[in-house]
One Martini backbone bead per residue (centre of mass of N, CA, C, O) as a GRO file, in nm:
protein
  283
    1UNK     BB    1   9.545   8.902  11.980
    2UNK     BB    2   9.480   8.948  11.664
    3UNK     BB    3   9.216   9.049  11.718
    4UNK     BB    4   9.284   9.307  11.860
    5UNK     BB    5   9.499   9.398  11.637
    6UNK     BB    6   9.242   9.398  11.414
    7UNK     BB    7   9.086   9.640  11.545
    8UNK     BB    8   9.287   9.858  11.586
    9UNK     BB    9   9.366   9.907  11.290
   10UNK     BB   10   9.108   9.976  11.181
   11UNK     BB   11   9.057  10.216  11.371
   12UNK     BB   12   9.278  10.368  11.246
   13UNK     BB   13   9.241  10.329  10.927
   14UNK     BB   14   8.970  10.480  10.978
   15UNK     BB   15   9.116  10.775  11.051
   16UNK     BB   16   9.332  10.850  10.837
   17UNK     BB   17   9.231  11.034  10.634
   18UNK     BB   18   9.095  11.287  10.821
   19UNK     BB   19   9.401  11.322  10.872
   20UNK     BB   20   9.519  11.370  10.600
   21UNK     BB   21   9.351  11.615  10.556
   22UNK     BB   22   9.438  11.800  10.758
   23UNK     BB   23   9.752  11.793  10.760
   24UNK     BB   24   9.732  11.958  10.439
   25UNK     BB   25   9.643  12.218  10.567
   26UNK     BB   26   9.909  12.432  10.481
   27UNK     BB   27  10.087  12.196  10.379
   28UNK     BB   28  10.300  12.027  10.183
   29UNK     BB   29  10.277  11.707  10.144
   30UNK     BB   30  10.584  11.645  10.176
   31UNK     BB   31  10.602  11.774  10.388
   32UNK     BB   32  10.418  11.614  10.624
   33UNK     BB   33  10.531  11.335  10.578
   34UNK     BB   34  10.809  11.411  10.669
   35UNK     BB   35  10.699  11.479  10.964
   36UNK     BB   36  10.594  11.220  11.034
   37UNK     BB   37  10.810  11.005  10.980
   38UNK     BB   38  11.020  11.155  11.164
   39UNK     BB   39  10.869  11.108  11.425
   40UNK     BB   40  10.820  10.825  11.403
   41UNK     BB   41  11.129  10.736  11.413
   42UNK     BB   42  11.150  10.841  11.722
   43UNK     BB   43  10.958  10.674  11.867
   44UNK     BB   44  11.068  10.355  11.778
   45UNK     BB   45  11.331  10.406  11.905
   46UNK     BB   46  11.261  10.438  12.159
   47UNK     BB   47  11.107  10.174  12.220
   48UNK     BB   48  11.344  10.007  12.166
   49UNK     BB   49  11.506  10.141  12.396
   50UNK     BB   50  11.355  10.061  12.619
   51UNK     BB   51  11.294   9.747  12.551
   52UNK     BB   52  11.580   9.637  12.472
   53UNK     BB   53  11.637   9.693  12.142
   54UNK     BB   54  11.738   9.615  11.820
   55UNK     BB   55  11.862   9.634  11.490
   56UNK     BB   56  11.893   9.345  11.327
   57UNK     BB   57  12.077   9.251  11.003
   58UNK     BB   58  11.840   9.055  10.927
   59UNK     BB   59  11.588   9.327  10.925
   60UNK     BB   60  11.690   9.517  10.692
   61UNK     BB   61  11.524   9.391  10.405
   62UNK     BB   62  11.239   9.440  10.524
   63UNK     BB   63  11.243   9.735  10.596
   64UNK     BB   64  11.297   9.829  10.316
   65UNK     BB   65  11.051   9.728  10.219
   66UNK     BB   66  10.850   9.890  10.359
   67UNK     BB   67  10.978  10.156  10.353
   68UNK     BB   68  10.971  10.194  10.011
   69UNK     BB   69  10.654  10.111  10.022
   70UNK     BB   70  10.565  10.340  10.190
   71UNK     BB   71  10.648  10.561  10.055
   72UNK     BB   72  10.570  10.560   9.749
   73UNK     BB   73  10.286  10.540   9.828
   74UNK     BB   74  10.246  10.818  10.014
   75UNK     BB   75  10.313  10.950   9.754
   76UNK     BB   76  10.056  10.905   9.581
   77UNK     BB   77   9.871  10.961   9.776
   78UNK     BB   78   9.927  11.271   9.893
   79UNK     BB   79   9.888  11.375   9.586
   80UNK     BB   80   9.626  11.263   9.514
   81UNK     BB   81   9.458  11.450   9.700
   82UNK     BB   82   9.414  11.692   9.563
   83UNK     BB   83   9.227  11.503   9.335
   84UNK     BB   84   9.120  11.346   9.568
   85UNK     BB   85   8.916  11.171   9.743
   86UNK     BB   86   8.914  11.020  10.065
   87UNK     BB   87   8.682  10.798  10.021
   88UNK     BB   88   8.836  10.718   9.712
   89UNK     BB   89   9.098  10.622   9.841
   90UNK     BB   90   8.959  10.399  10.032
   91UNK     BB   91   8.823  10.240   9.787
   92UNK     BB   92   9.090  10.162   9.634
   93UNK     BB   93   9.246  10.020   9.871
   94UNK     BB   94   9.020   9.772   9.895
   95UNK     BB   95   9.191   9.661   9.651
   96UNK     BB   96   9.398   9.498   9.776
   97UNK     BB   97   9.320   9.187   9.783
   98UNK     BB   98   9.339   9.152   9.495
   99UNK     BB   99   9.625   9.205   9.432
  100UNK     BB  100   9.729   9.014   9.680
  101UNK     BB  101   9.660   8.750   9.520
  102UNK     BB  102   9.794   8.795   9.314
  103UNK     BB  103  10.103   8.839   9.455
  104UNK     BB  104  10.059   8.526   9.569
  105UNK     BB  105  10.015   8.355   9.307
  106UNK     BB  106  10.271   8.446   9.179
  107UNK     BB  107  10.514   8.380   9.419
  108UNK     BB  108  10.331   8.097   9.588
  109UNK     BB  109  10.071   7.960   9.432
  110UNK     BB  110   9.826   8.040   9.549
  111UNK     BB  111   9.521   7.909   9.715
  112UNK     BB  112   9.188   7.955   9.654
  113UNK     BB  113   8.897   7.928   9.771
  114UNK     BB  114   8.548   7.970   9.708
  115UNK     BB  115   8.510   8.148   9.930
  116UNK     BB  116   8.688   8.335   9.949
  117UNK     BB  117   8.609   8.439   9.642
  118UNK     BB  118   8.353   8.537   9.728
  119UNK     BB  119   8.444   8.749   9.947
  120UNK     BB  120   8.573   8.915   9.733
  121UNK     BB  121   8.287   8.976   9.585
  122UNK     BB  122   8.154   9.116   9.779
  123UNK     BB  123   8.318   9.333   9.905
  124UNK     BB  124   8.318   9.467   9.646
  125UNK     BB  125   8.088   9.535   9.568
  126UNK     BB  126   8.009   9.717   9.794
  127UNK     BB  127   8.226   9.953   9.717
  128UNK     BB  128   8.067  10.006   9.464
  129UNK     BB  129   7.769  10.103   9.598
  130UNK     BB  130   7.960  10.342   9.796
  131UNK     BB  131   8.125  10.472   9.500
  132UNK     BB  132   7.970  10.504   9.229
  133UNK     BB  133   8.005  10.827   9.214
  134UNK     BB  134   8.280  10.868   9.212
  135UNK     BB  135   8.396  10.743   9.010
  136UNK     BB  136   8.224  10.899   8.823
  137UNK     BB  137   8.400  11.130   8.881
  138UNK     BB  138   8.712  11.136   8.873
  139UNK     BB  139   9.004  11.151   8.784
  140UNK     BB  140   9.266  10.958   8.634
  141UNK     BB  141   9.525  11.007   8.769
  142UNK     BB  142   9.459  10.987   9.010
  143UNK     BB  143   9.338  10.688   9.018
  144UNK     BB  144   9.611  10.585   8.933
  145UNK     BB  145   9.801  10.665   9.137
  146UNK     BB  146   9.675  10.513   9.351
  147UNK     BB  147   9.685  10.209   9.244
  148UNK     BB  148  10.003  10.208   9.258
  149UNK     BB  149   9.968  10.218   9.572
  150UNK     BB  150   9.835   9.936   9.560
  151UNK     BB  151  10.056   9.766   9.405
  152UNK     BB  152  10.264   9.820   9.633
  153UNK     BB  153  10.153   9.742   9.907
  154UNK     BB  154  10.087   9.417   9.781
  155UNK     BB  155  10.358   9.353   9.750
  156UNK     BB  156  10.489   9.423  10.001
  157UNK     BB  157  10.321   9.223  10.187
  158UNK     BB  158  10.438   8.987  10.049
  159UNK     BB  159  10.763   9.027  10.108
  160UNK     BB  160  10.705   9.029  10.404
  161UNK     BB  161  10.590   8.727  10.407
  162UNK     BB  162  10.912   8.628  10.460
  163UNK     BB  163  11.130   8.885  10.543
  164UNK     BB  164  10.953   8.864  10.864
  165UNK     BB  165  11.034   8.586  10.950
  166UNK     BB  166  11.152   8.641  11.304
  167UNK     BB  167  11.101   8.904  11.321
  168UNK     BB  168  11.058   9.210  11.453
  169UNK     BB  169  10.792   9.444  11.428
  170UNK     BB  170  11.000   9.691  11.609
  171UNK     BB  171  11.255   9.668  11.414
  172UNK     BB  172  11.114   9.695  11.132
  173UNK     BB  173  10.973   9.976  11.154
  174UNK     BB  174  11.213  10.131  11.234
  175UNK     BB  175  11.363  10.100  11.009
  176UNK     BB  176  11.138  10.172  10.772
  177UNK     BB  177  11.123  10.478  10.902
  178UNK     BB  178  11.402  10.570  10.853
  179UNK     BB  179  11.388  10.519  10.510
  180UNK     BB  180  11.112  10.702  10.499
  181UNK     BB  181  11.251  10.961  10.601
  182UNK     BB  182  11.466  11.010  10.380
  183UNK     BB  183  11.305  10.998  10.096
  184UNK     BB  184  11.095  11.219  10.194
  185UNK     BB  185  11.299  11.454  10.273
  186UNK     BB  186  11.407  11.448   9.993
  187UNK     BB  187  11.093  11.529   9.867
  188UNK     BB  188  11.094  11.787  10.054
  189UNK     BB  189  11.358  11.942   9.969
  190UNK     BB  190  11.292  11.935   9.629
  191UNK     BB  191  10.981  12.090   9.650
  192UNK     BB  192  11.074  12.258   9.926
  193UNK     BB  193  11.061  12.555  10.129
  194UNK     BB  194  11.175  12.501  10.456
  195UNK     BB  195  11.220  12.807  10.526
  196UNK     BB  196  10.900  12.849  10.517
  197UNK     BB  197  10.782  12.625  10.683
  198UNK     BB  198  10.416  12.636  10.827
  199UNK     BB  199  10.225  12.499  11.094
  200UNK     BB  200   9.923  12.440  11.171
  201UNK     BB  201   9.759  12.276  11.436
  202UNK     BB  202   9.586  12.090  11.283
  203UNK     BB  203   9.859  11.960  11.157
  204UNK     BB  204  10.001  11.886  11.387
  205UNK     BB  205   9.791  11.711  11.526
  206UNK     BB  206   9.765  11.498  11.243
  207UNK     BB  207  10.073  11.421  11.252
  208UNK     BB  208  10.083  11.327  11.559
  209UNK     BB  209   9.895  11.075  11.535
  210UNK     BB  210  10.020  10.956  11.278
  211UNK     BB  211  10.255  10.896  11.399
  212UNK     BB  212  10.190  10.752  11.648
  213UNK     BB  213   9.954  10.569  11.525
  214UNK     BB  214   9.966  10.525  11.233
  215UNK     BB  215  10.284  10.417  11.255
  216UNK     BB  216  10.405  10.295  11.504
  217UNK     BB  217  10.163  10.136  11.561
  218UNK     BB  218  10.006  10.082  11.264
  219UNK     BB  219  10.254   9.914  11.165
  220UNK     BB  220  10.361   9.726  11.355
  221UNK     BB  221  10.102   9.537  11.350
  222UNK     BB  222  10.100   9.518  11.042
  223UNK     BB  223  10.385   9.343  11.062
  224UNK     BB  224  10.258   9.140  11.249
  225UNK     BB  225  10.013   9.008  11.101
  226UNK     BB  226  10.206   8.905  10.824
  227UNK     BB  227  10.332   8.718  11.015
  228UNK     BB  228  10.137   8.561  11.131
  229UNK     BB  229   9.992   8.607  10.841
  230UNK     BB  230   9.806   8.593  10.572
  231UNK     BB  231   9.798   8.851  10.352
  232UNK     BB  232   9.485   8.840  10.272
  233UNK     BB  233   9.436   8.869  10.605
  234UNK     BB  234   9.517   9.166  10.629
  235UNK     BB  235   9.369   9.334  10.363
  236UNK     BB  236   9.072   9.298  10.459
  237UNK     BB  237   9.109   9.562  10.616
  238UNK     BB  238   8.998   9.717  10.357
  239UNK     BB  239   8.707   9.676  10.380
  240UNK     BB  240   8.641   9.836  10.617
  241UNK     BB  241   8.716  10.114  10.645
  242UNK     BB  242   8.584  10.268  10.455
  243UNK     BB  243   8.309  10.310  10.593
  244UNK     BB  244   8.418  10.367  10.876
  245UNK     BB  245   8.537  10.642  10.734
  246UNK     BB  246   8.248  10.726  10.709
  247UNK     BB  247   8.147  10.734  10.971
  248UNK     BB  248   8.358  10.953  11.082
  249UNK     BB  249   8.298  11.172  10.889
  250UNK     BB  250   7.972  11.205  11.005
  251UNK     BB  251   8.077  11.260  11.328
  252UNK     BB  252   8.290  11.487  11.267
  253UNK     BB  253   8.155  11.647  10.966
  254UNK     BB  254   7.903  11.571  10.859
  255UNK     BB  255   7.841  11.369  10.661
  256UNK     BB  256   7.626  11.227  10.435
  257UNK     BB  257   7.441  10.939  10.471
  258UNK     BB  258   7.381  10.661  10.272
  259UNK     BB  259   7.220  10.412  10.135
  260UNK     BB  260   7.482  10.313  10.027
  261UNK     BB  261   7.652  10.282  10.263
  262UNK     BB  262   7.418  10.060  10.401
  263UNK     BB  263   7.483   9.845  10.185
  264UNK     BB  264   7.809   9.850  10.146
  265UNK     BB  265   7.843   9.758  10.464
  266UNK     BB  266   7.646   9.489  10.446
  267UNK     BB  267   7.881   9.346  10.258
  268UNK     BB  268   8.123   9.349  10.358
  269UNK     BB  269   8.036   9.197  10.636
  270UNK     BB  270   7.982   8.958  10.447
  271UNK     BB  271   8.297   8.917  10.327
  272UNK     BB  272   8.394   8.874  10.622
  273UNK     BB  273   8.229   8.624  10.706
  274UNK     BB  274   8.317   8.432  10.479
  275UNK     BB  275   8.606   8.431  10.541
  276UNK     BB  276   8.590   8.314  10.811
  277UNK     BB  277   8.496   8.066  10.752
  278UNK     BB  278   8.659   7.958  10.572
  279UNK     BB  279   8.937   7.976  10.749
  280UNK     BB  280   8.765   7.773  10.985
  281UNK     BB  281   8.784   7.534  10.759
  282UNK     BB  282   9.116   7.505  10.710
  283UNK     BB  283   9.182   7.472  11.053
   0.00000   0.00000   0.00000
């Protein structure tokens, strides 16, 4: 169940960045949020109801922690997006395996093996070989804000491997969609004028996957895989996206694929079984 849950994973977040880009087509970064987010609550909170759950009062302080950590994320990357391209979102986001280790060494007292640190030497590698002329174009504040993005993330991550322990991922994610929802409406209804407020179709089209897999599903999974799972190999699904998304953006965009990023796929894809094999060794 694992495997499937973390293909699946990979699969929306290597979707995300060319959602997120068409969704602000045409509109306010903060109302495409507001309305991602309040749609995913309105579906989270439906699937509870079907399926006979509640948000018990224990799951609350996850749920907290979740969704402030996920609003004001979406709120750098939504941000920066506007003078950073998708793709260095994608590979700063890469970013998080280091962030997360960092993270879990000062919370938890984490020991990582020898392998585990190659392959995260390996899979940076990778990213940098894939993105290393964004790099030097790219403004430094939209960077800078990405990255706390970044910081933000990989945090929230390691204190939810603690406060989601034993609790239901569709009751933490509906309550955490509930206060991303909050916070983003209260920053979209201060930044713009919701009367005046429309929405082109492909604008609506590509809110609705994310609220809906994005969000609904892609949240779901991803906190049932840190209870589940060690918050540094729920990260490494880091690494995978960026190249990923940049295959999505070639056969949907025409985007050209480089040589830099065929040798960048081959090292993530290599740090990524170095990791496996770790894991399999302290099993």
């Amino acid at each position: 169940m694992q495997k499937i849950a973390y293909f699946v994973l990979v699969l929306l977040w290597s979707t995300t960045p060319l959602a997120i880009n068409w969704s602000v087509q045409g509109v306010p970064y903060s109302a495409a949020l507001a309305a991602r987010f309040g749609l995913a609550a309105a579906l989270a909170l439906l699937v509870l109801v079907i399926w006979k759950q509640k948000i018990p009062r224990s799951s609350w302080s996850a749920s907290a922690c979740a969704g402030l950590g996920t609003s004001l994320s979406m709120l750098c990357v939504y941000w920066a997006s506007q003078t950073v391209s998708s793709g260095l979102v994608a590979v700063l986001f890469g970013l998080i395996p280091l962030a997360t280790a960092g993270f879990s060494w000062w919370s938890f007292g984490l020991k990582l093996s020898r392998f585990e640190m190659l392959a995260m030497v390996i899979g940076i590698t990778g990213l940098l070989i894939v993105f290393a002329e964004k790099l030097r174009l790219s403004g430094v504040l939209g960077v800078a804000v990405v990255l706390l993005a970044v910081l933000i993330q990989a945090a929230a991550a390691v204190k939810l491997k603690k406060l989601a322990a034993g609790q239901s991922p569709l009751a933490v994610n509906a309550g955490a969609l509930m206060i991303a929802t909050v916070v983003l409406s209260t920053v979209c209804v201060w930044q713009t004028d919701v009367t005046n407020l429309a929405f082109p179709k492909q604008s609506l089209a590509a809110i609705g996957y994310l609220a809906v897999f994005g969000s609904v599903l892609g949240f779901s999974l991803y906190y049932w895989l840190i209870r589940e799972c060690k918050p540094i190999t729920v990260s490494l699904i880091s690494l995978i996206t960026p190249p990923s998304a940049l295959w999505m953006g070639h056969s949907l965009n025409g985007e050209e694929v480089s040589g830099s990023l065929i040798w960048g796929t081959a090292c993530i894809l290599l740090g990524l079984a170095v990791h496996l094999l770790a894991q399999r060794g302290r099993g």
